[in-house]
C-alpha positions in Angstrom: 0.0 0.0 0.0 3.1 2.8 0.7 4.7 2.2 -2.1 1.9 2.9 -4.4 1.1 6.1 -2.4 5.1 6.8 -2.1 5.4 6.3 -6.2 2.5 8.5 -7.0 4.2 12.0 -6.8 7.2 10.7 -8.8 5.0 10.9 -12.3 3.6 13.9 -10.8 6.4 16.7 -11.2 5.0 19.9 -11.9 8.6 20.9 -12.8 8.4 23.4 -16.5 9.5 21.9 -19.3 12.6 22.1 -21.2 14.7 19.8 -23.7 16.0 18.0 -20.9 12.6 16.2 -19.6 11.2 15.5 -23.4 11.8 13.8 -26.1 12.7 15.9 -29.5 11.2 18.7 -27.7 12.0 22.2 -28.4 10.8 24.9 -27.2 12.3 28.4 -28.9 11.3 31.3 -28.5 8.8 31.8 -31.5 10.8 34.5 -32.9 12.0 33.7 -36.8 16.1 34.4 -37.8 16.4 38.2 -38.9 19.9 37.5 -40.1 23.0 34.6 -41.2 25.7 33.7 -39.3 29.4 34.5 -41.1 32.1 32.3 -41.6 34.3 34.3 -39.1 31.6 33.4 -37.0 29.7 36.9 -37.0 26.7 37.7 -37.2 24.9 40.0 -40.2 21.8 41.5 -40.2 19.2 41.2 -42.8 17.4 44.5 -41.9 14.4 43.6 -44.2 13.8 40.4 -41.6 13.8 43.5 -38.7 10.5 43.6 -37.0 9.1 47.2 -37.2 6.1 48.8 -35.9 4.3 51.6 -37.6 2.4 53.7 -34.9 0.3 56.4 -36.4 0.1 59.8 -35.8 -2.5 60.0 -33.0 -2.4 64.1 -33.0 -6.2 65.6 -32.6 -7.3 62.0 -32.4 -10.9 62.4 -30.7 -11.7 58.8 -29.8 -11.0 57.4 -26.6 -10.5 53.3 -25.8 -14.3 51.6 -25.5 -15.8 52.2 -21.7 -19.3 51.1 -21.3 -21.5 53.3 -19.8 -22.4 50.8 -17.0 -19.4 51.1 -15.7 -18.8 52.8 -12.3 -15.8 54.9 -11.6 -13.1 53.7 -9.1 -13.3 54.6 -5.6 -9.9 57.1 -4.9 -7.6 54.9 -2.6 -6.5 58.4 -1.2 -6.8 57.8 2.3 
């Protein structure tokens, strides 16, 4: 009886999970190459594989971000 109770926690790990405790896994980071590796063993840049934003020019922009109308201000915590 204790050693199924002792042997239950064993295939229980809540441990996170890397290349070490799977197997073929790999994780990454999601993020694609934006550049070659040299044969000095640099690194160059492809800037066209750059990730850029565009943010627009918000200047006399009259819309605010969507609020209902239900909703009840905060109380001031200005105590």
């Amino acid at each position: 009886m204790f050693g199924v109770i002792r042997a239950l926690p064993r295939g229980s790990s809540r441990l996170p999970m890397s290349a070490k405790r799977g197997h073929n896994y790999y994780k990454g980071t999601g993020t694609g190459a934006m550049g070659r590796h040299t044969k000095q063993g640099g690194y160059k840049i492809d800037w066209n594989r750059v990730r850029t934003f565009v943010v627009p020019d918000l200047e006399g922009f009259s819309l605010g971000p969507y609020v209902s109308r239900k909703t009840t201000p905060p109380k001031s915590s200005t105590q």
